[in-house]
C-alpha positions in Angstrom: -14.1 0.5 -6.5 -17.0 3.4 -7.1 -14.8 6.2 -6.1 -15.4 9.4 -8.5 -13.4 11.7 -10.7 -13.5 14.2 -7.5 -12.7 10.7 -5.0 -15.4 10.6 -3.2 -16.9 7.3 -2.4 -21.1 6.6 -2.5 -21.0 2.7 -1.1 -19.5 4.8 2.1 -22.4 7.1 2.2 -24.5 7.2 5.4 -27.3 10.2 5.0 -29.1 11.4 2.4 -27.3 15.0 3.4 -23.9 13.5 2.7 -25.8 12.1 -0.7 -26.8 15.8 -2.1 -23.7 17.3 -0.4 -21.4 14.5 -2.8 -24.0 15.4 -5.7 -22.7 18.7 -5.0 -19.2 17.9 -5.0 -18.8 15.9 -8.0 -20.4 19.2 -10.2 -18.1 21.0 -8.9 -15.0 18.7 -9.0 -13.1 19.7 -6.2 -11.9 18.0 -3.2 -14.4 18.6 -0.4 -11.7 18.3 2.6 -8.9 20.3 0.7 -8.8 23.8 3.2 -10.0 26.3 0.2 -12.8 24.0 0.1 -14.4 22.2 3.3 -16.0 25.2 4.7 -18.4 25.5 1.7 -19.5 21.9 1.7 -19.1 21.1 5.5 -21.4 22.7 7.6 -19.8 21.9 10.9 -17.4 24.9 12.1 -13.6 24.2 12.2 -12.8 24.1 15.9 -9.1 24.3 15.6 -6.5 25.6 12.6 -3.0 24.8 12.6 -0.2 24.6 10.1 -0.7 21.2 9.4 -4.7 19.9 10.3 -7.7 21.7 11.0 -10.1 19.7 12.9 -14.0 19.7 13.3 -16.8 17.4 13.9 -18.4 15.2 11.7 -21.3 16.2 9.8 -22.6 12.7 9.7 -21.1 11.0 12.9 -21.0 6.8 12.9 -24.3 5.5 15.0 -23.4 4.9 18.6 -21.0 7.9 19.0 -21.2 10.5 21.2 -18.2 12.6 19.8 -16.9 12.1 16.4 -14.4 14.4 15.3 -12.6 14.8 12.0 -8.7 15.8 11.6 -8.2 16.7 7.7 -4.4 17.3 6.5 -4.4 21.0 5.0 -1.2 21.6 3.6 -1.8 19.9 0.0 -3.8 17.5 -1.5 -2.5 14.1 -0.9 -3.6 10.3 0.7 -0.4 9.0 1.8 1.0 9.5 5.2 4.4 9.8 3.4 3.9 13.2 2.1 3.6 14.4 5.7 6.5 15.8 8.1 7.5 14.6 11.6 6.3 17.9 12.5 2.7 16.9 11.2 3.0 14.0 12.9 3.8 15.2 16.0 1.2 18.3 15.9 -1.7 15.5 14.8 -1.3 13.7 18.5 -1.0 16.5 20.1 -4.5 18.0 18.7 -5.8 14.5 19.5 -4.4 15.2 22.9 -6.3 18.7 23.4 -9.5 17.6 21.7 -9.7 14.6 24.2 -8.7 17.1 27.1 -10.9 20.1 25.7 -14.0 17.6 25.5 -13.3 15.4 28.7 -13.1 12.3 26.6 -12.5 9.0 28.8 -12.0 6.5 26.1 -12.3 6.4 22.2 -10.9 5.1 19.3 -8.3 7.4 16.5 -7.8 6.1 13.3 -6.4 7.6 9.9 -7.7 7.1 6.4 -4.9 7.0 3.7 -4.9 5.3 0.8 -7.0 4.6 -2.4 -10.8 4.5 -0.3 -11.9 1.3 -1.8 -9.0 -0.2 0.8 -9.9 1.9 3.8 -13.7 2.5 4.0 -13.7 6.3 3.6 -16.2 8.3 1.6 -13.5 11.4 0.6 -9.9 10.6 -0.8 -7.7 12.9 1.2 -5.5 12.1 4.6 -8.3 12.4 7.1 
């Protein structure tokens, strides 16, 4: 596993921006997707605040998308799906729900990163 001190993964890096950006980061060691810290790292407004997620599109979307949007977990710091509430859970689907509607989506694909990255392909260890 190549993950960092501030758990952010380079093998899952796909532009050079995301490169400098994790550069960045790892100076600073902070969590780039923790709330008091994704808006000065991802340039990409939030589109919609809750409680529980914010949610915004990806700075560096996957080739052959045409919409790829990002729901973080803001109320801590964590990468297991056990530290959220039903609540949470509940409030995810229905953002998923209004981003599909707000955005006429006819067909996609939602998945969640948890976990130690080295297991689940993500570049930033933090329930995304």
């Amino acid at each position: 596993m190549s993950f960092s001190d501030a758990g952010l993964d380079h093998n899952e890096v796909r532009t050079e921006e995301q490169k400098k950006l994790m550069a960045q980061i790892e100076a600073d060691g902070v969590c780039p997707f923790c709330i008091e810290y994704f808006t000065k790292y991802h340039p990409k407004p939030i589109l919609i605040e809750t409680d529980n997620w914010f949610v915004t599109t990806n700075m560096s979307p996957y080739e052959g998308t045409t919409k790829h949007f990002l729901f973080v977990y803001k109320p801590m710091h964590t990468n297991s799906p056990a530290d959220m509430t039903p609540e949470a859970g509940a409030e995810l689907f229905a953002l998923v729900a209004e981003i599909v509607k707000e955005h006429d989506i006819p067909g996609g694909g939602f998945f969640m990163r948890f976990g130690e990255g080295g297991y689940n392909g993500s570049s930033v260890e933090h329930l995304h």
